[in-house]
C-alpha positions in Angstrom: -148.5 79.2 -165.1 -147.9 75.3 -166.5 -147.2 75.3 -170.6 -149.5 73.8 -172.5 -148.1 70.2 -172.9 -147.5 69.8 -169.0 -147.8 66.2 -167.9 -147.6 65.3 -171.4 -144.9 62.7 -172.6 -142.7 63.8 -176.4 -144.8 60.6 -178.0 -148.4 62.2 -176.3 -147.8 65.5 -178.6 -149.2 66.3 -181.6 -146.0 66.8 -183.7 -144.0 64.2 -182.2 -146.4 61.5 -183.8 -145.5 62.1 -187.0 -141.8 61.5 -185.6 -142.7 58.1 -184.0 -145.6 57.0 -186.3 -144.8 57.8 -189.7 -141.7 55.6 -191.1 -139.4 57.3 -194.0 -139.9 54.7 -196.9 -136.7 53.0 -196.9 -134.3 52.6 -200.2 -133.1 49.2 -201.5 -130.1 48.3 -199.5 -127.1 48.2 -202.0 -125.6 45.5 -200.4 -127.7 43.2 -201.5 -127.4 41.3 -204.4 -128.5 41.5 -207.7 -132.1 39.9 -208.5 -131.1 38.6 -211.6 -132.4 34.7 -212.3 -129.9 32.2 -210.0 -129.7 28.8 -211.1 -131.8 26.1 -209.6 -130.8 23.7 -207.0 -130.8 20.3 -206.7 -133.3 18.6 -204.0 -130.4 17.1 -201.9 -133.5 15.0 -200.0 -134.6 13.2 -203.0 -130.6 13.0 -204.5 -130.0 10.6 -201.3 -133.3 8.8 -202.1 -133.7 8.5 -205.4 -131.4 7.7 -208.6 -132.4 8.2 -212.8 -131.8 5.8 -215.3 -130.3 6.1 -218.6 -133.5 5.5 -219.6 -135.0 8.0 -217.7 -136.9 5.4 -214.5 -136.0 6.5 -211.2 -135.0 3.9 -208.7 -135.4 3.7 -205.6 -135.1 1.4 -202.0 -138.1 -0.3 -200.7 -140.0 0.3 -197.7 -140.2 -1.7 -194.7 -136.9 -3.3 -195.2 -135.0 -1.7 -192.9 -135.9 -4.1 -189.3 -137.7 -6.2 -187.5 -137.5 -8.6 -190.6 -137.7 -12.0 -189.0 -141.3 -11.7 -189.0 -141.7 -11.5 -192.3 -141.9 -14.4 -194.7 -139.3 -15.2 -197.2 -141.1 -14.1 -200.2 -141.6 -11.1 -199.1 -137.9 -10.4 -198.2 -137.2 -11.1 -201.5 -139.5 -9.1 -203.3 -137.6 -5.7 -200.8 -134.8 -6.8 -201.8 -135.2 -5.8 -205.6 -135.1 -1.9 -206.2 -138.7 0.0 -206.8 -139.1 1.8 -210.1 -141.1 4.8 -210.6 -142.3 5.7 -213.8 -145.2 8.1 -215.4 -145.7 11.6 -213.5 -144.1 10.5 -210.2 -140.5 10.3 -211.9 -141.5 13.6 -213.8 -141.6 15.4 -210.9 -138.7 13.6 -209.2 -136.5 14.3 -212.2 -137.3 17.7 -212.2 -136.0 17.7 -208.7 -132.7 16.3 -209.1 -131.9 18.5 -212.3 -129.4 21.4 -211.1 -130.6 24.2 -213.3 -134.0 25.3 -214.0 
């Protein structure tokens, strides 16, 4: 009297799983672009923050200069007011940064 699939939804059937479950691989979109090597970029953070010597030191603006400096003694304001240097593997790295290609 009622077919076989009565009170069955398309999704509840046998065959219609493979329909809903089973995804058709999908081919590379051709839109996209190439994945040839692109050429690196520079760390805009660090270029704001940081600046290389000719002979290869990277400079840099102190800490804790920025306020509140009447509390702190004279000496002190004079040693922030002379740019920090970084040498060894912390400018390594931070050159490596700023270089444009890779």
């Amino acid at each position: 009297m009622f077919p076989d699939n009565f009170g069955q939804h398309d999704w509840q059937t046998p065959r219609a799983s493979i329909h809903f479950f089973a995804s058709p691989r999908r081919e590379k979109c051709s839109h996209r672009k190439s994945t040839m090597p692109q050429p690196g970029k520079t760390h805009k953070g660090l270029a704001k923050r940081f600046k290389v010597t000719a002979s290869g030191k990277v400079k840099h603006r102190n800490a804790n200069r920025g306020h509140l400096m009447g509390k702190k003694s004279g000496n002190r304001k004079r040693r922030l007011r002379k740019d920090g240097v970084r040498t060894g593997f912390n400018a390594v790295y931070i050159v490596e940064a700023l270089r444009p290609s890779s």
